[in-house]
C-alpha positions as CSV (number, residue, x, y, z in Angstrom):
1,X,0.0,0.0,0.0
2,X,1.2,3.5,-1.0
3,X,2.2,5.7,1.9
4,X,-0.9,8.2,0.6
5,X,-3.0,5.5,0.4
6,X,-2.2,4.5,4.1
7,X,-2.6,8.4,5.1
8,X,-6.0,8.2,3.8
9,X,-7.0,5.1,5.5
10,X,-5.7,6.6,8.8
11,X,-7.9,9.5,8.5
12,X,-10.9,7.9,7.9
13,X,-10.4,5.0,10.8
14,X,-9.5,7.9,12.7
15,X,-12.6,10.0,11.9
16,X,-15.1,6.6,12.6
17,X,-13.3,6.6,15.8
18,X,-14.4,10.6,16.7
19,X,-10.7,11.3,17.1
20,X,-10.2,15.1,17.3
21,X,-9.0,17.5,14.3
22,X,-6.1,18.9,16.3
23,X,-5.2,15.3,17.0
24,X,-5.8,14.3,13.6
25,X,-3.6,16.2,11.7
26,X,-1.1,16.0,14.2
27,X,-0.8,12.3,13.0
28,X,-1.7,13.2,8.8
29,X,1.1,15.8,8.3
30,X,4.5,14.8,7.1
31,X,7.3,17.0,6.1
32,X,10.8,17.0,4.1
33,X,13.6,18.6,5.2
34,X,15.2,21.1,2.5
35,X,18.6,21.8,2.8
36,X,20.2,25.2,3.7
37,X,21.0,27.1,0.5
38,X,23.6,29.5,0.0
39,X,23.2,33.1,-0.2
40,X,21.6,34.7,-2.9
41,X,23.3,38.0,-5.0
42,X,22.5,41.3,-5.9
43,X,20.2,44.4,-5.4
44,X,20.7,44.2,-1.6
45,X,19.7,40.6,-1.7
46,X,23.3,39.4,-0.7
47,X,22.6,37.4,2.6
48,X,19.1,37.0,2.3
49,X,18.6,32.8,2.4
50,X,16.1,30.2,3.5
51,X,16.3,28.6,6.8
52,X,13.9,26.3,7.7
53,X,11.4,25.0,5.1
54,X,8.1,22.7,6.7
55,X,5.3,21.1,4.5
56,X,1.9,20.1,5.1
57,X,0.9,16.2,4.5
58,X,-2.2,14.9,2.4
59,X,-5.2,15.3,4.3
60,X,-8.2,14.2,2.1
61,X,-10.6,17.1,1.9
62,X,-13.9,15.4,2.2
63,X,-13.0,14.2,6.0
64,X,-11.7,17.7,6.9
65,X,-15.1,19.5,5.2
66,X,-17.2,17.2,6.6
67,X,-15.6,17.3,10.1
68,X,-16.4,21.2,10.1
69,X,-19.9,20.9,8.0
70,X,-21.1,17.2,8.2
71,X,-22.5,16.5,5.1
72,X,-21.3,19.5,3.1
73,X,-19.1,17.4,0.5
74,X,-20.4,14.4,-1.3
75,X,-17.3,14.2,-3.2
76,X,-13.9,15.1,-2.7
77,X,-12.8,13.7,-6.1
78,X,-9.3,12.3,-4.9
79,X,-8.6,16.5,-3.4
80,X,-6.5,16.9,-0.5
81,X,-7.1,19.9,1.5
82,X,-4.7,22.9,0.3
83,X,-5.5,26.4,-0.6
84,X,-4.6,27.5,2.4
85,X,-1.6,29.8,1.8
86,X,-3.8,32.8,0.8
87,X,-2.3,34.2,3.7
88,X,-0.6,34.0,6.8
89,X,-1.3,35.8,9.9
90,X,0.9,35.3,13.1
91,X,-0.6,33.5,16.0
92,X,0.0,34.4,19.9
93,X,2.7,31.5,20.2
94,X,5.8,31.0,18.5
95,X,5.8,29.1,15.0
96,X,2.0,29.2,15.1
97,X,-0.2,31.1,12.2
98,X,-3.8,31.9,11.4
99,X,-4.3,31.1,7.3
100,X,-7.5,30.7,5.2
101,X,-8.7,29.1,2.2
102,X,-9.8,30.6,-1.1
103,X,-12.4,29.9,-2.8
104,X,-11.4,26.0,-3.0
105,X,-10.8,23.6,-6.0
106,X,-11.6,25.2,-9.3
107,X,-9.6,25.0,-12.8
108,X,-10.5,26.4,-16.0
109,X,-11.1,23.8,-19.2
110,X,-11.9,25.6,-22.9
111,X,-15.2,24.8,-24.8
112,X,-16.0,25.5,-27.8
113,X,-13.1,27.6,-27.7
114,X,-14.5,29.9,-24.4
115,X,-12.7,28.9,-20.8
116,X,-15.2,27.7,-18.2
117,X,-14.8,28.2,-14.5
118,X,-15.2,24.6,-12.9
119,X,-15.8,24.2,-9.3
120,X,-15.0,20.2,-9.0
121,X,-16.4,20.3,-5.2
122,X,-19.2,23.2,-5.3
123,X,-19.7,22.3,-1.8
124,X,-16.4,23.1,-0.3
125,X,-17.2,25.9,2.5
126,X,-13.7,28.5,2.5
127,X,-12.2,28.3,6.4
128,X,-10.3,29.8,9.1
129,X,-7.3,27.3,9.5
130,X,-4.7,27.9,12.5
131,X,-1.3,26.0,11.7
132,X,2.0,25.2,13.5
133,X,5.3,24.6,12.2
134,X,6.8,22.2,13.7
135,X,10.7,21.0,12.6
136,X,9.7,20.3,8.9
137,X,6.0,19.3,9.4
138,X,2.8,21.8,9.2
139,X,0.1,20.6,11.1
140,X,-3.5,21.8,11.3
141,X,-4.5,22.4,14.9
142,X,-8.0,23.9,13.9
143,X,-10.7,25.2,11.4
144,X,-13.3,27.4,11.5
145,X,-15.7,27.1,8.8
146,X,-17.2,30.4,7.2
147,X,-20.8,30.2,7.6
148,X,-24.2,33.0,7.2
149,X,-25.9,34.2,9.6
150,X,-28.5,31.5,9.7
151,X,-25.2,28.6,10.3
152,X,-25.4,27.6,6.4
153,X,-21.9,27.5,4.7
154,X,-21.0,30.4,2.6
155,X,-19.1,28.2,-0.1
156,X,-16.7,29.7,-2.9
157,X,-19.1,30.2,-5.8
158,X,-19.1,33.1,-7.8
159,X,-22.1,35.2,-6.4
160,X,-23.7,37.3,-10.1
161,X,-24.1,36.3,-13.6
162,X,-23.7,39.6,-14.5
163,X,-20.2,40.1,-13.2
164,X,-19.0,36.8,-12.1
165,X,-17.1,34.0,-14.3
166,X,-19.9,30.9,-14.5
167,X,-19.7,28.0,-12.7
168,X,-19.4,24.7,-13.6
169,X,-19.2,21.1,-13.0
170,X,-15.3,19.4,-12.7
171,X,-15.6,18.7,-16.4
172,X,-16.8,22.0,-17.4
173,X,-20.1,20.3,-18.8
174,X,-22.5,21.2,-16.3
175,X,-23.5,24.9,-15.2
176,X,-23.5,25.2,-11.4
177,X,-26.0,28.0,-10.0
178,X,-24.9,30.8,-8.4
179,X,-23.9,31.8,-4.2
180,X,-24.8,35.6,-3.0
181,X,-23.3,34.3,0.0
182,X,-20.3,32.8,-2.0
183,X,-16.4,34.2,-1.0
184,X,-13.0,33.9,-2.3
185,X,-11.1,34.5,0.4
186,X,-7.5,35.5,0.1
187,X,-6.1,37.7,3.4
188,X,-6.8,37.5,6.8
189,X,-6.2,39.4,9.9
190,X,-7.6,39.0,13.6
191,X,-8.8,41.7,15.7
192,X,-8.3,42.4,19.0
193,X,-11.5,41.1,20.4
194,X,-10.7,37.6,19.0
195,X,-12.9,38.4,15.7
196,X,-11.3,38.3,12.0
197,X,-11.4,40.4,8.8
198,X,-10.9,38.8,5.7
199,X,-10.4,40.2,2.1
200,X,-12.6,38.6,-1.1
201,X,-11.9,38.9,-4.3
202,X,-15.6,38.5,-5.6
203,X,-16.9,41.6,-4.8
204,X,-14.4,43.1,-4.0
205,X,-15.2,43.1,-0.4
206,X,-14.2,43.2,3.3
207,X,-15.7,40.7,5.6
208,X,-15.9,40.7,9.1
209,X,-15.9,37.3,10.9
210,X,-16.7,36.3,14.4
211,X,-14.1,34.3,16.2
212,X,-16.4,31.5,15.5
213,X,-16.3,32.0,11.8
214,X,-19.6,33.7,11.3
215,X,-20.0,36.3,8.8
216,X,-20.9,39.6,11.0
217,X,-20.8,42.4,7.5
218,X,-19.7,41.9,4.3
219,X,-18.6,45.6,2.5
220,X,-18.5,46.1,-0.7
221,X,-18.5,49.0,-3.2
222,X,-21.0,51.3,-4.1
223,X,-23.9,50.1,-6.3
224,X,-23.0,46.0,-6.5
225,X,-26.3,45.9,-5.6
226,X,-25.7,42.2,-4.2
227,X,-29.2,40.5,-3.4
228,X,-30.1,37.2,-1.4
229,X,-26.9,37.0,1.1
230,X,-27.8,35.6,4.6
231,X,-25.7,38.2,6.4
232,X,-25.6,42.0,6.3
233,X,-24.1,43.5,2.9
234,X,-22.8,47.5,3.0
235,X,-22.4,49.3,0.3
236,X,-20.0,51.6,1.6
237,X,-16.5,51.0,-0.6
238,X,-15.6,53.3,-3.5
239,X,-17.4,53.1,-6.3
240,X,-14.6,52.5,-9.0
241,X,-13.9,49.0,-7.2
242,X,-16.5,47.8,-9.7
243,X,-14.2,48.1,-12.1
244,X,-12.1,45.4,-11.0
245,X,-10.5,42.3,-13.3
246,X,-12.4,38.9,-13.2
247,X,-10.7,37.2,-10.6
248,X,-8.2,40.4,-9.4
249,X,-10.3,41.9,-6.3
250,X,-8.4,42.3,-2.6
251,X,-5.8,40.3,-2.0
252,X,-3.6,41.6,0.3
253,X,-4.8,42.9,3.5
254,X,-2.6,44.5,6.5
255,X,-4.0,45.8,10.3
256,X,-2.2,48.9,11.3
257,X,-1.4,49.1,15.0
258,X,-4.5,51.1,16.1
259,X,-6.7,48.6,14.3
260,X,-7.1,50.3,10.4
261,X,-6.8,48.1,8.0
262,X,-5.2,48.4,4.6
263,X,-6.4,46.3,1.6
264,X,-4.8,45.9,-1.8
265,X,-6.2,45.7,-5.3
266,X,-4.7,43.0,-6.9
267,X,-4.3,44.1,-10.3
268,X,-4.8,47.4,-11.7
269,X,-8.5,48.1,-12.2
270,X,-9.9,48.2,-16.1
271,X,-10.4,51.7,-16.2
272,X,-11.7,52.4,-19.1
273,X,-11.8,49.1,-20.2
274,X,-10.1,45.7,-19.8
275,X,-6.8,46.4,-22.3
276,X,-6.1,49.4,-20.0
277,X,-6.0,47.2,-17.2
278,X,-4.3,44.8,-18.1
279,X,-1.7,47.0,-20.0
280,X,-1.4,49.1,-16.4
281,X,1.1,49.0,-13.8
282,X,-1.3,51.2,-11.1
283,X,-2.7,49.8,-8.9
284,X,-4.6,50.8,-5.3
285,X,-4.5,50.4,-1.7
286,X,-7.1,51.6,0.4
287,X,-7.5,52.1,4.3
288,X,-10.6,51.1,6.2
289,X,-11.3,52.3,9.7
290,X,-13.3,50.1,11.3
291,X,-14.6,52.3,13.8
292,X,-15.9,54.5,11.1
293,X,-17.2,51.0,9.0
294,X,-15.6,53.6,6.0
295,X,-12.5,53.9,4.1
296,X,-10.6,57.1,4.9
297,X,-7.8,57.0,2.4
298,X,-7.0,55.7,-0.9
299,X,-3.4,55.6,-1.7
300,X,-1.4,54.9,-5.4
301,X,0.6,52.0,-6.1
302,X,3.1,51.5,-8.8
303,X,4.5,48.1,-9.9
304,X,7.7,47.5,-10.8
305,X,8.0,46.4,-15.0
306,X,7.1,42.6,-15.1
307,X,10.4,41.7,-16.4
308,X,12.0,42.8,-13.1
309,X,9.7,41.3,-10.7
310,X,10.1,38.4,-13.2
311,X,12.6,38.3,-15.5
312,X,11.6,36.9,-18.6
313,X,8.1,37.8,-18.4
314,X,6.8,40.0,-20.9
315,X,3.1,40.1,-19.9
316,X,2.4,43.0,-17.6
317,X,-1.4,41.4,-16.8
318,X,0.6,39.3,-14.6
319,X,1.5,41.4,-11.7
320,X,-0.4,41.2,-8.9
321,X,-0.3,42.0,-5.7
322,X,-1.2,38.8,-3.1
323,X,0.2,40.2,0.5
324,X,0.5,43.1,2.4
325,X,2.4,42.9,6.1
326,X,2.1,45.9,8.7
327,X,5.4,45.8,10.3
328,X,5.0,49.3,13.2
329,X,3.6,53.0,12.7
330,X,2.2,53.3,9.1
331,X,4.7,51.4,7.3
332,X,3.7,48.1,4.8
333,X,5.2,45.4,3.0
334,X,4.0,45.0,-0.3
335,X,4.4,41.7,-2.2
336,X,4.6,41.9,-5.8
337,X,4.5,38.6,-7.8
338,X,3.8,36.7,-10.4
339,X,2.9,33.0,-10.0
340,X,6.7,32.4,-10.5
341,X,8.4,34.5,-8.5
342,X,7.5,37.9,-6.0
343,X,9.4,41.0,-4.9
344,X,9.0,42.4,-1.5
345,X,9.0,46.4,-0.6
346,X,8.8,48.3,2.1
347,X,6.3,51.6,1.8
348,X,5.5,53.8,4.4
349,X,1.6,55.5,4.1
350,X,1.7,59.2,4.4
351,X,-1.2,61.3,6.3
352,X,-4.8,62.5,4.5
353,X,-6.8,60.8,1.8
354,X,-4.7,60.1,-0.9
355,X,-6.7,60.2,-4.2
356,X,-9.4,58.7,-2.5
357,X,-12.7,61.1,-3.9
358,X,-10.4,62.3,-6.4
359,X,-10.8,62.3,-10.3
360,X,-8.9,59.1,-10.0
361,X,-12.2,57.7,-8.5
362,X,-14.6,58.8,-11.1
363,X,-14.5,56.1,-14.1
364,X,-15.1,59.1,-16.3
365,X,-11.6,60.9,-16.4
366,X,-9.5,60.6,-18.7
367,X,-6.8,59.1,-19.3
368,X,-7.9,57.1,-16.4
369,X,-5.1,57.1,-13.4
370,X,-4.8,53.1,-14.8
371,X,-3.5,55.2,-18.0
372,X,-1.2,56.7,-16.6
373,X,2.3,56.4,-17.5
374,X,3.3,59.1,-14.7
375,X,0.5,59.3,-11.9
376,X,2.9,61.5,-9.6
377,X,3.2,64.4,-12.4
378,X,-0.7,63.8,-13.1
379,X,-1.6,64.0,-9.5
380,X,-1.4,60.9,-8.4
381,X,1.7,60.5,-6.3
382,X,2.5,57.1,-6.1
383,X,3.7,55.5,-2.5
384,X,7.6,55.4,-2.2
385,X,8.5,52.1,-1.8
386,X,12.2,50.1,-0.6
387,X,13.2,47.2,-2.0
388,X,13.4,44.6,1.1
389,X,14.3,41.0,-0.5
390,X,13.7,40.0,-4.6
391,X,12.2,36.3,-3.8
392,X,13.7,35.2,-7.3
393,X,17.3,35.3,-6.2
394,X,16.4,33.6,-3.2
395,X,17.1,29.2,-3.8
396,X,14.6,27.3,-2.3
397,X,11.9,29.6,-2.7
398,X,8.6,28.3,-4.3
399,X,6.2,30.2,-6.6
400,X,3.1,31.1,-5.9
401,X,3.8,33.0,-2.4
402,X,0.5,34.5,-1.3
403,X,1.5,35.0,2.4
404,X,4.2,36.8,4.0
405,X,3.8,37.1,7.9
406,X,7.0,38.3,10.0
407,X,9.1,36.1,13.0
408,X,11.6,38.5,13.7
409,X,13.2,41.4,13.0
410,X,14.7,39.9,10.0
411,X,13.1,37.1,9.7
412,X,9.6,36.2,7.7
413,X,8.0,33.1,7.4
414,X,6.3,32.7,3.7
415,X,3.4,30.1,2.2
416,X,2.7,29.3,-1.1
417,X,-0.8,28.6,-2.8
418,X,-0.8,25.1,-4.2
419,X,-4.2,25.2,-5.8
420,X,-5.4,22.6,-3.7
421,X,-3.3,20.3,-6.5
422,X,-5.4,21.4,-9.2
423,X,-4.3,21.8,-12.9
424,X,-6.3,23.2,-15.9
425,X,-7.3,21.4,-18.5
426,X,-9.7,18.3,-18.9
427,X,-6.1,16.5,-17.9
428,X,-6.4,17.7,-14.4
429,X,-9.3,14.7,-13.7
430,X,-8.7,10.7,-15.1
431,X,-11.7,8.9,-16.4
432,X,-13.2,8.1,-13.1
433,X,-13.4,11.4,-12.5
434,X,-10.3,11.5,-10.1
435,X,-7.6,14.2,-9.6
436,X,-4.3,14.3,-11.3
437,X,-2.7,15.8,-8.2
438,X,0.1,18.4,-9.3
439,X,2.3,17.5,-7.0
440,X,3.0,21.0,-5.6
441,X,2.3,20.7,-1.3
442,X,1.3,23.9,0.8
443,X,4.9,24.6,2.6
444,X,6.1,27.1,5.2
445,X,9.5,28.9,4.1
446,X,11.6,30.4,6.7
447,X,13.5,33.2,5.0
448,X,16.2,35.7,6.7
449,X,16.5,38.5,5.2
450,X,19.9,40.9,4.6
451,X,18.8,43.7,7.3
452,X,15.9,44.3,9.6
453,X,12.3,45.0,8.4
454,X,11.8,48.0,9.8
């Protein structure tokens, strides 16, 4: 019997037996050790190297959804559970982190020569899941399932036909209806009192969570006009966040000190259409008080040229922002990736709005602050930004980093999104209707860095 195979009959046996999650995947995870590479070289990255590297073991996903929701997944279709290094938030003990899931499972397969979304477990519920690293394991000790107000999951389907890709079965044959309730999760904070705030990427919108997972408000921008969701919706974001690419809503999301939080726009909005966008380099960060439930500030973001956050790229619809860190006063991290490989600079947010109500918020200026070769000389001064570590030059570094969380001074601890193992393509599924796992594990990379953070 395969070692997998074995891990999966564990789990199960385990689960008959009412054996605990933190106990279970305390016996499920396995890791590999990664040796110690040398330094990297160049553009201050000198002595910046990896120093500890952990992994998280196959845990089947239909168990772990079921454990949280009983009866939520019929079919895990061969999935383990991953996804969740859409962020990484530290914990109140050493080596341990707070992460969530995105929207779970879903590929894209072409018919008839248009992509189709495919959701091959429309059931899957996103979740609150605290990790610790331990040596070169990752272990699960809990989950918190996102659920309504009424205790029904949310799940990770796209929420309106007329702004959301359409869902559809695994083998992009079937059309899947619909969620208003449905959330693609990708950055996670917790508040003070115990509660969290998550950003989506549907909406976009900013959801806060009770410390038991339910959804408390969801906000999104003005005039999305979202009907049917079994929690309270406000419409009190800016506008021109409709505007945002298929797929490319918040991301990144940061909690200042006094409890603001700062959320990034992924990719540049498509302002006044979709080539603009994707041709851009501007992008936004906005800060949300949530005393005032408001944003107060709107600040402009410029990417580096796609061939420098990844040389050899040519395709500036690639950059995207996945992670933003909050490291004392008003100063940021800001990830900039590409699924390859991701930069990391330090900004530092000056006082007053920004261009937040500005003619940079009103879709009808033009050129559009997306246009904009130079937003400083049109107004838009762009946040000055340090570069901290280039993850490229870095061995031993995987792609895909979507959270950044620091463990030190000069030390930050980094996950990767595996895609729950998921591939496109009809090849991603064998005839039974089984996964073709990638191969690509959720892993925890210890990085020190050439200087402090701060």
């Amino acid at each position: 019997m395969s070692s997998h195979a074995h891990t999966q009959r564990t789990i199960r046996r385990s689960l008959a037996a009412g054996v605990p999650l933190a106990l279970l995947a305390a016996i499920t995870v396995t890791g590999t050790a990664a040796g110690a590479p040398g330094p990297a070289s160049g553009d201050g990255n000198r002595d910046t190297r990896v120093v500890g590297t952990a992994t998280l073991g196959d845990i089947p996903l239909g168990p772990f959804s079921n454990t949280l929701l009983p009866g939520s997944v019929a079919d895990d279709r061969g999935i383990d559970l991953g996804g969740i290094g859409s962020d990484l938030y530290p914990a109140a003990r050493k080596g341990e982190f707070w992460t969530v899931t995105d929207r779970g499972p879903n590929g894209q397969i072409k018919v008839d020569g248009t992509k189709r979304r495919t959701f091959p477990v429309p059931g899957f519920d996103p979740a609150i899941v605290r990790i610790r690293v331990s040596g070169h394991r990752v272990q699960v000790l809990k989950a918190i399932p996102i659920t309504t107000r009424s205790g029904r999951p949310v799940t990770g389907l796209p929420n309106q036909a007329s702004r959301d890709e359409a869902p559809y079965t695994y083998d992009a044959k079937t059309p899947l209806p619909y969620d208003p309730n449905g959330l693609d999760t990708e950055g996670i904070v917790r508040a003070a009192d115990g509660s969290f705030w998550l950003a989506d990427e549907y909406g976009p919108s900013l959801v806060h969570v009770s410390a038991r997972g339910r959804v408390l408000t969801r906000y999104v921008p003005k005039g999305l006009a979202l009907k049917g969701a079994d929690y309270p919706v406000v419409e009190s974001l800016p506008a021109i966040l409709l505007k945002r690419k298929t797929n490319r809503g918040f991301e990144g999301l940061a909690q200042l000190p006094g409890g603001d939080l700062v959320l990034a726009v992924q990719s540049p909005l498509s302002v006044p259409d979709a080539a603009a966008g994707n041709d851009s380099r501007n992008t936004r960060l906005l800060r949300f008080s949530p005393k005032k439930r408001a944003v107060t500030a709107e600040y402009a973001y410029r990417f580096d040229p796609v061939d420098v956050v990844d040389p050899g790229q040519h395709d500036t619809s690639e950059l995207k922002i996945s992670s933003l860190v909050a490291i004392g006063g008003n100063r940021l991290l800001v990830q900039e990736r590409t699924d390859k490989t991701s930069r990391l600079h330090r900004v530092t947010l000056p006082h007053g709005p920004g261009i937040l109500n500005s003619a940079w918020d009103d879709p009808a200026t033009s050129p559009s602050y997306e246009q904009l070769d130079d937003p400083t000389a049109a107004g838009a001064p762009v946040l000055r930004k340090t570069l901290v570590a280039d993850f490229g030059k870095v061995p031993g570094v995987p792609g895909k980093i979507e959270g950044v969380a620091p463990t030190g001074p000069d030390t930050l601890a980094l996950i990767n999104d595996n895609d729950f193992g998921m591939t496109d393509g009809p090849e991603a599924f064998d005839p039974r209707g089984r996964l073709v796992d990638s191969g690509v594990e959720t892993t925890v990379t210890y990085v020190r860095l050439s200087g402090p953070l701060r």
